[in-house]
N, C-alpha and C positions, 0 to 999 in steps of 0.2 A: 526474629519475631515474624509470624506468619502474618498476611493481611486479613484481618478481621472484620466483624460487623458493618460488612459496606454490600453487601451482593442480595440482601434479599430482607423483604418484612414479613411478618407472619401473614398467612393466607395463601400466596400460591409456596407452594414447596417445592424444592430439586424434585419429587418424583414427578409431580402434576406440570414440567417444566418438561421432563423429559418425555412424558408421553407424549404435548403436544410438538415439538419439534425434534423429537428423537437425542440420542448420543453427542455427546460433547455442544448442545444446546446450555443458555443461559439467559436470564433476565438483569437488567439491570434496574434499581429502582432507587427513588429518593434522591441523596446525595451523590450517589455513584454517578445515576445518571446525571445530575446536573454537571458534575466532574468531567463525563465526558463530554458533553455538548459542549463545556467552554473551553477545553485542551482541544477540539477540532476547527470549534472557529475561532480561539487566538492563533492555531496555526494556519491556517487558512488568511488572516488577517494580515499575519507576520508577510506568508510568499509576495501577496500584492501588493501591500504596502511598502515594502521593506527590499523586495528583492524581484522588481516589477514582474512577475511573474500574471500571464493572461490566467483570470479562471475560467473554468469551460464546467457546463453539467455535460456528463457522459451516459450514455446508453447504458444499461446491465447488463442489456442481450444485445450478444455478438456473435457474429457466425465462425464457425469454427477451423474454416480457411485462412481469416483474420488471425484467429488467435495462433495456428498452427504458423504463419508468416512470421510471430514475432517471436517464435521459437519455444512456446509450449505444448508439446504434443496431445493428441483431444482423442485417439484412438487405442492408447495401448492399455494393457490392463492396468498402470499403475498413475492412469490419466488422474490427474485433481480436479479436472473441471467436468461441470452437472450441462448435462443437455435436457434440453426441453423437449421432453415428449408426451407424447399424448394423440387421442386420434385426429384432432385438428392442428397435429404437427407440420410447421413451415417447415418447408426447403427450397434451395431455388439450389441451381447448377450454375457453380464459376465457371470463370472463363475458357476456362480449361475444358469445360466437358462440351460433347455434343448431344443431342436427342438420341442415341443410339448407343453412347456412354454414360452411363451413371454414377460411375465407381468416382467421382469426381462430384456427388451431390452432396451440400453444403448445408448443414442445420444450425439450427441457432442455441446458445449456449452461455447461462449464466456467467457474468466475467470472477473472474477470480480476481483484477485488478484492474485498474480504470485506465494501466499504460497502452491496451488493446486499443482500446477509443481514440486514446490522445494522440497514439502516434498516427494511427488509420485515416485520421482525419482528413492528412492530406495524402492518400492513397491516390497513384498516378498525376500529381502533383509536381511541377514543375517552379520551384521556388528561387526569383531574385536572389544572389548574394547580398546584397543589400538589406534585403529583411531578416536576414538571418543572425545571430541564432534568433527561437524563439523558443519562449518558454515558457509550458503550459502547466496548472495545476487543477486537480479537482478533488473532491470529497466522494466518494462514493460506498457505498454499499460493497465488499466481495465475497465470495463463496466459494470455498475451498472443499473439496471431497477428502479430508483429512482422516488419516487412521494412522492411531500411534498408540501401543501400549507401555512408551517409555513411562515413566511416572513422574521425570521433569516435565513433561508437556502434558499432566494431568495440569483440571480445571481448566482455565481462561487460556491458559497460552498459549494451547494449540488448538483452535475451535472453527468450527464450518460456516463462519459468520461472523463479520469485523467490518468497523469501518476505519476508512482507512484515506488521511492525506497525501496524495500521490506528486511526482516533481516528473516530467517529462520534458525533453531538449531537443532541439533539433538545432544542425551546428553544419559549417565547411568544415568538410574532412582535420585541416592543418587546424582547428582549433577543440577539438571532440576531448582532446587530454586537460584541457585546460577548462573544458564546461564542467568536466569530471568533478578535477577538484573542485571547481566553484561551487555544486552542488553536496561535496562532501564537508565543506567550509559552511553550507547552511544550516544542514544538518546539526554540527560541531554549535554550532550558535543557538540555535532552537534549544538541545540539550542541554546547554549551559544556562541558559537562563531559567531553565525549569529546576537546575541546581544537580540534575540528575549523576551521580559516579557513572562514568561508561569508558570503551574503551574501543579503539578501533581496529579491526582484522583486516590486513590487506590479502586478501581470499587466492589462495594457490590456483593453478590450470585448473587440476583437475578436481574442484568445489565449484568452478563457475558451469552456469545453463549454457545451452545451446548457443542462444544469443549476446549472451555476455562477452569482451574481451579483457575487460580487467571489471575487478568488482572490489569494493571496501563492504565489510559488514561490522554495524557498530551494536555492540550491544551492552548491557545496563546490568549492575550489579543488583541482584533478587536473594534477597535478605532469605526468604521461605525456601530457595533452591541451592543456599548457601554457593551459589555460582551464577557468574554471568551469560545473562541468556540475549539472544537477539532482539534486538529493537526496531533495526533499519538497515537498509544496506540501499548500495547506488552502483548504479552499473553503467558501463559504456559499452552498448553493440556495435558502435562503428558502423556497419552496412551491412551488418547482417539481416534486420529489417527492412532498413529504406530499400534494399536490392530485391527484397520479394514483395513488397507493397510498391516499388517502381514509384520513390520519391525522388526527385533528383534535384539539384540546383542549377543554376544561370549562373553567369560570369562573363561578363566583357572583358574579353584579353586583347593585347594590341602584337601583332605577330606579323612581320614584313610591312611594317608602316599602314596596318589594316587590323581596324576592329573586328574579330570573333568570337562570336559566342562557346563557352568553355563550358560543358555540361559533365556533371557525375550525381555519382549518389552518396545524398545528406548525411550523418553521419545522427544515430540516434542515441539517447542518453535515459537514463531513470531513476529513480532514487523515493524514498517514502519519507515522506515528513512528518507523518505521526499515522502510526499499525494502535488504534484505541486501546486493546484489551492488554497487550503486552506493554504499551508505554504506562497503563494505566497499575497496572502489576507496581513496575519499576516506581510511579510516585506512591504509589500506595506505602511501599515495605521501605522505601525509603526515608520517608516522612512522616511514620508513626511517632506518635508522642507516651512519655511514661504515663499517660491516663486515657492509651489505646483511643487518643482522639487523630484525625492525620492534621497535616498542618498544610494550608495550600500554598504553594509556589507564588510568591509575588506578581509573577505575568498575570495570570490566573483570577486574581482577586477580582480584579473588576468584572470580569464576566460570572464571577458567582457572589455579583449583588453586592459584594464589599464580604463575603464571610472568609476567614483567615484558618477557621479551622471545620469539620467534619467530621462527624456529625456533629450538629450544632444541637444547642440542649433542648430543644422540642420534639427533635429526631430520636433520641437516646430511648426513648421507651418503646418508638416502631421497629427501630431494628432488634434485629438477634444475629449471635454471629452466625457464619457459615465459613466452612474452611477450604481455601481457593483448589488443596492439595488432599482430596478426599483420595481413600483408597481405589484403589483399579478393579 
C-alpha cells in the first residue's frame, strides 16, 4: 500500500508547487505537517533529554572551504551543494590565499547538512581532554542539488529540501569506535520506539565519503517501494576533519617524573537522527490502517495534542489523495 491522502488539500496543486519552487519541490499541509513538526521535536527532545546531548542553532550559510574541510567537494560538476550568488555576492579569501592569489577565494553556500556548523564550530580550537567527548545536536533546514531519474527516489525521498535532526561528536582519538557505536545505539533506540522495521548496513570502503572511515547506514522497510530504503546513517572521520579545520586536544601526560602537555587531533563523528521526508515515508507506509487512516506512533501522541490516528475526521473532507510515487 502506497501512502495516501497526506501531502496536499485542494487549492494549491503539484503543478502550482512546482512552478514556485521548481523540480522535485513539495508542500506539506495539515496533518502531514503537524506529523512532522512532532517527529522533529520529540527527536530533538529524546537527544537532550535522554542522551545529554548540547543543542546548537546552526548557520545555513557556510563557506565553502568549510564545507570542502569536511570532505564535500563544492567545485566539481557533480557538486550537491547551492552557492549563493548574485551581484552582491560575499567572498572573503582563506587563509591560504594572498592579495595577488585568488584561486583560494571563498563563497558562501547553502548547507546541505548542519554537520559543517557543528563540527566548525570549534575551528582552530584547542580542546581540554577533560571536556571531551562532546556532543552536539541541531535541527536544521538542508539543501541538496539532487538529480535522480531512478523511480525509487521519485516523490519525497529524494528532494532538494529536508529538514533534518543531526548527531555530531567530538572525542580522544582511543575512544572515536566506541562514540561510533553509541551513536548507532541512538539511532537503534529512536527507530524502535517509533515501531519502525529497519535494518542496519555496515557500509563497505568503497560506499563510504571522503571523510568517513567506517559508516553504518540504516534504513526502513517502504511498503510503496516494496524495498528498504535509507533513513539514517553515522559515520566516523576520525581526523579527517579535525586535521583540516586544526581541532586538536590537550592532555596532561606525566613522562620522566614531569607533567606534559599531549596534543593531537580530535577525532569527529556524525550520524542523523531523523532525515523528515524519508523517516516520514517509513511511518506513513508502515502504519496505514484498513480505513487508509495512519495510526501514530506512541512517542508521538503527545505532541500531536493527544490524536492516535490521521487524518482525524474533520480532515477527511480537505484532503485528496496524491500519490508519493507519480510517474517520471
Amino acid at each position: 500500500m502506497k501512502a495516501h491522502n497526506m501531502l496536499s488539500m485542494p487549492g494549491p496543486s503539484p503543478r502550482n508547487v512546482g512552478a514556485v519552487g521548481g523540480n522535485r519541490s513539495y508542500v506539506m499541509l495539515s496533518s502531514l505537517a503537524k506529523l512532522e513538526k512532532a517527529l522533529l521535536k520529540w527527536t530533538m527532545n529524546q537527544l537532550v533529554s535522554r542522551f545529554n546531548f548540547t543543542p546548537v542553532v546552526v548557520p545555513n550559510i557556510v563557506y565553502d572551504h568549510i564545507i570542502e574541510r569536511c570532505g564535500f567537494p563544492t567545485r566539481s560538476e557533480r557538486s550537491q551543494v547551492y552557492k549563493v550568488s548574485g551581484n552582491n555576492q560575499e567572498s572573503i579569501l582563506d587563509e591560504k590565499s594572498t592579495k595577488s592569489n585568488c584561486e583560494n577565494r571563498t563563497l558562501p553556500c547553502v548547507a546541505g547538512t548542519s554537520e559543517f556548523a557543528l563540527t566548525a564550530i570549534h575551528i582552530g580550537d584547542i580542546i581540554p581532554s577533560e571536556e571531551l567527548p562532546k556532543r552536539y545536536c541541531a535541527l536544521s533546514r538542508c539543501y541538496r542539488a539532487e538529480i535522480s531519474s531512478v523511480a525509487e527516489e521519485s516523490g519525497i525521498y529524494r528532494v532538494r529540501y529536508f529538514n533534518k535532526v543531526e548527531m555530531v561528536g567530538l572525542t580522544m582519538p582511543e575512544r572515536s569506535s566506541e562514540l561510533h557505536e553509541e551513536f548507532l545505539a541512538i539511532q537503534r533506540d529512536l527507530f524502535s520506539q517509533l515501531g519502525l522495521q529497519y535494518r542496519v548496513l555496515d557500509m563497505p570502503e568503497h560506499e563510504l565519503g571522503l571523510s568517513a572511515k567506517k559508516k553504518y547506514d540504516v534504513e526502513a522497510w517502504m511498503e510503496g517501494r516494496q524495498r528498504y530504503g535509507e533513513i539514517s546513517s553515522t559515520s566516523n572521520c576520525e581526523d579527517y576533519q579535525s586535521s583540516r579545520l586544526n581541532i586538536r586536544y590537550s592532555h596532561m601526560a606525566e613522562r620522566n617524573n614531569q607533567l606534559q602537555v599531549d596534543t593531537g587531533f580530535v577525532h569527529t563523528l556524525n550520524g542523523t537522527a531523523c532525515s523528515s521526508t524519508r523517516t516520514l515515508i517509513a511511518l506513513i507506509e508502515q502504519n496505514q490502517t484498513d480505513s487508509d487512516k495512519v495510526a501514530i506512533p506512541e512517542p508521538l501522541i503527545p505532541y500531536m495534542n493527544g490524536a492516535k490516528m490521521i487524518p482525524c475526521a474533520e480532515e477527511r473532507e480537505l484532503l485528496k489523495e496524491v500519490d508519493l510515487y507519480p510517474e517520471l
